[in-house]
N, C-alpha and C positions, 0 to 999 in steps of 0.2 A: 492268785493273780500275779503276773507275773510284773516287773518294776518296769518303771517308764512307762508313759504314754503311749500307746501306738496310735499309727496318726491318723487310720481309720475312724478311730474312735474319739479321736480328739476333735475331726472336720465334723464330723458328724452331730460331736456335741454344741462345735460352735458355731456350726448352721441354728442349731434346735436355739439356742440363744439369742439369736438375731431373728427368728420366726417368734422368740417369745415377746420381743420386745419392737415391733418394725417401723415403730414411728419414732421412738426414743433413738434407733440405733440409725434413722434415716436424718434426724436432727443432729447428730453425732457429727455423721460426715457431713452435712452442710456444712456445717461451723466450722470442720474441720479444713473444709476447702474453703470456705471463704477466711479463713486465718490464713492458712498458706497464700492464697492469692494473694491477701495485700502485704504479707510478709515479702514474698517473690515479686512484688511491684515496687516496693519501698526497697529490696535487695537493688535493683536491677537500674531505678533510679539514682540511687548513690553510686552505679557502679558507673552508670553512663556518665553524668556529673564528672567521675574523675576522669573519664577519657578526656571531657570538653575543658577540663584545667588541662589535663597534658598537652593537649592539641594548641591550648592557647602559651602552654609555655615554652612549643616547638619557633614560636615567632617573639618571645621573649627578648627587649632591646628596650634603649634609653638610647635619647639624644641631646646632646650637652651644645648648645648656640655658646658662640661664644662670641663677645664684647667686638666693636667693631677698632675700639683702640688697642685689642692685643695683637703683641707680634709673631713672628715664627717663633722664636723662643718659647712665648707665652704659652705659643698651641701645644711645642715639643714637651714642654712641662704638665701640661693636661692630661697628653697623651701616655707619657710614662705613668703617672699617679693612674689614670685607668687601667694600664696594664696591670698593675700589682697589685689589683683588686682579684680575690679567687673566684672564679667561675667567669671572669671574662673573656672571650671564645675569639672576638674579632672585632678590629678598629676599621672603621673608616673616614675618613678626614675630605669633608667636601668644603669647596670654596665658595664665596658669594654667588659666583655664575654658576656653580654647579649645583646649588641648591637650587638657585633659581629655577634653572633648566628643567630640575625634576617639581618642581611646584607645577610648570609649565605644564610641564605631562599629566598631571592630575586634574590641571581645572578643562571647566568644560570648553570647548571648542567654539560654541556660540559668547561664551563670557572671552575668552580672547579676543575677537573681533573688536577692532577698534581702540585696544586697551593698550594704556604705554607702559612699556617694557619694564619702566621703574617701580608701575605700578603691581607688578606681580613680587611679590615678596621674596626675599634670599640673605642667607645672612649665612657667615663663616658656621660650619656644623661638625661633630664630632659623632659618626652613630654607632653606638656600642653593641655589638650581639652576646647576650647573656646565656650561658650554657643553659638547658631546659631542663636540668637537674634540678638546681634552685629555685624552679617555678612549685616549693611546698609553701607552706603557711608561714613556716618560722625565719626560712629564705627572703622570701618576700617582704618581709619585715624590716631585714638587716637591710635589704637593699634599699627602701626606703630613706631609714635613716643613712646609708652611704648618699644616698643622692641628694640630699640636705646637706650633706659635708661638702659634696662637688657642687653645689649651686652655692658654697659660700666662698667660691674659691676669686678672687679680683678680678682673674679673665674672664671669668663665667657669665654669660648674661642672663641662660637659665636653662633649667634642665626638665625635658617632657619622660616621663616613665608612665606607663600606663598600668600602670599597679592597680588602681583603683578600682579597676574590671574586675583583677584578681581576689584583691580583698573583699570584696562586696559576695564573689562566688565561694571564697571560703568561708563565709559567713552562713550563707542559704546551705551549702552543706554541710558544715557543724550542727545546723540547728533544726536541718531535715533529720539528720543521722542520729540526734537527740530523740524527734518526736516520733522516729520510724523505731527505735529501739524500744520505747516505752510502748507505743500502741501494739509494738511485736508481741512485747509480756503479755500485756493484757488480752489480746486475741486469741493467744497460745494456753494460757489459763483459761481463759472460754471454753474453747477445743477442750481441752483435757478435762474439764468441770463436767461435761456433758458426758463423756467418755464413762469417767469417773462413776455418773450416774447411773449410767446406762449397767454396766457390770456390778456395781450395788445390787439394782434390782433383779439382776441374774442369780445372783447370789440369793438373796430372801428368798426367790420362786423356787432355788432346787437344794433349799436348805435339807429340806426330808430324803431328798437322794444324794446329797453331799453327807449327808451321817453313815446312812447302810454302805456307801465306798468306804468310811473309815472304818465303819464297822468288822467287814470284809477283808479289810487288807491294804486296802488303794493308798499307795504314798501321797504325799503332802503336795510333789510334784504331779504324781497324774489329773489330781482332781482340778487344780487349779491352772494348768496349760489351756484346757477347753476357755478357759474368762481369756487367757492372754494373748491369746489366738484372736479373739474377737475382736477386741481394744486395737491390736495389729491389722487387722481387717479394717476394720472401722477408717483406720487413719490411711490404707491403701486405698481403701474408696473414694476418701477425701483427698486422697494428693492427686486421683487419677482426673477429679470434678474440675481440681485448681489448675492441670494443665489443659484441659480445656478451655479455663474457662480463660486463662491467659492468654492464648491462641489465638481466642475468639479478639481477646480485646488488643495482642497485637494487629490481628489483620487489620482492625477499624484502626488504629491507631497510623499504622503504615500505610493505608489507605485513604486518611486524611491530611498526613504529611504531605503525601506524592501528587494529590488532584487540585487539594484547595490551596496549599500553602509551594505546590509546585517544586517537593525537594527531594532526592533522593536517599530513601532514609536505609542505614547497612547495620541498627542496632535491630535487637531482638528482648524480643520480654521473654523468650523460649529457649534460650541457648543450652546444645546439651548439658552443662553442667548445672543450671536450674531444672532439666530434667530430673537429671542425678539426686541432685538435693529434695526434691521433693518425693523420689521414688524412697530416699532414704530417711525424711522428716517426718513423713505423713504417718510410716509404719511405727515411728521411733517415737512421736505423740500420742498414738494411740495406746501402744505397748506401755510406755512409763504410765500413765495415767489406770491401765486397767492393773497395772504390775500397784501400784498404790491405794485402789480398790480392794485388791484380793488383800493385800495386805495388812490391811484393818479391819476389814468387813469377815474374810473369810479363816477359822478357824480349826483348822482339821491338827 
């Protein structure tokens, strides 16, 4: 017999393997696709997530009111102490009327009506643009506490930083990205359990024809490719269920952004390179799990 597998004989034996077992090896790939799928949904969530912090730290800024008894002096000295903070991008320095002015433009047009002019709020303002590099976790921190240092300063009357959006979102993804990692394990050990099982049982049924191969001649490697073939198989079937099935549930997904909630949605649960990963995970679960089957189970 000559060495190596030929791969006539190898599809052949691991068709006959998946015809021996066809509810065990159809339970395989479920599992297997529905572990990829929420694996590739809790991927793809955490990945959206970080766009929605980058995007929020492309508008990244603080504004420092300051005191109606400081002077120009007072403001020049503010304004320098901002500057030589790192990651400060751009100052601008509005006066009472110019605050005012943009207050103006924001409220509604019916609430103007009739309203006295003193009555719409304005106060000397400093607004800081924060480079969006700094929009990480341990950034946002520092800044925090820098803006505690600038709200203690005598000019200062007080400082708005809207951090608290920030923090509150890196918190829901720390602790998605905790619960998405652990359910990943556990889904993938699922996957691979069933796998596992499924090539066991291969193994006990052609225990009588895996001896007469050793018997014969057949390397260690011919016999045992036909299981690893399978487990491989197995897990392309399941990756192929889970882009489906992802498919399916972007469309509903984008299709319930776009009509009910009226927004233009440009993410994807499918993006080639979750293709990629799944054409490359699904085979790579199946494989390790029957590659640890033969391993134990089969002895030639």
């Amino acid at each position: 017999m000559k060495r190596g597998p030929r791969i006539g004989y190898v599809l052949r034996q691991s068709a006959q393997l998946v015809r021996g077992s066809p509810w065990l090896t159809a339970v395989s790939a479920v599992t297997i696709a529905l572990a990829l799928t929420l694996v590739g949904l809790f991927a793809m969530v955490l990945f959206n997530a970080n766009h929605v912090l980058h995007d929020l730290g492309q508008s990244l800024s603080l504004s420092v009111y300051v005191k109606d008894t400081a002077t120009q002096q007072d403001i020049a000295t503010i304004e320098t102490r901002l500057k030589q903070r790192h990651g400060v991008k751009a100052l601008k320095t509005l006066t009472r009327e110019q605050d005012r002015e943009r207050n103006r433009k924001l409220l509604d047009k019916d609430l103007l009506e009739g309203l006295d002019e003193s009555a719409i709020p304005g106060q000397p303002v400093i607004e800081v643009e924060i480079d969006a590099d700094l929009a990480s976790r341990g950034d946002v921190e520092e800044l925090v506490t820098w803006t505690r240092a600038i709200q203690g300063v005598t000019s200062v009357e007080d400082v708005e930083f809207g951090a608290e959006k920030l923090r509150l979102l890196f918190a829901i993804v720390e602790i998605a990205r905790t619960i998405g990692f652990v359910l990943s394990v556990v889904l993938l050990a699922s996957a691979m359990f069933f796998v596992f099982s499924t090539i066991r049982l291969g193994v006990f049924s052609r225990r009588d024809e895996i001896e007469i191969l050793s018997l014969v001649g057949a390397t260690p490697g011919f016999v045992r490719v036909p299981f690893l073939v399978e487990g491989a198989l197995q897990g392309l079937a399941g990756a192929l269920v889970a882009m489906v099935l992802l498919g399916l549930l972007h469309l509903e997904l984008r299709s319930l952004v776009r009509d009910v909630y009226m927004l233009n949605a440009t993410w994807s649960l499918l993006p080639p390179s979750m293709v990629l990963w799944l054409l490359i995970g699904g085979p790579a679960v199946g494989l390790a799990a029957s590659a640890m089957s033969v391993g134990r189970y089969l002895k030639v």
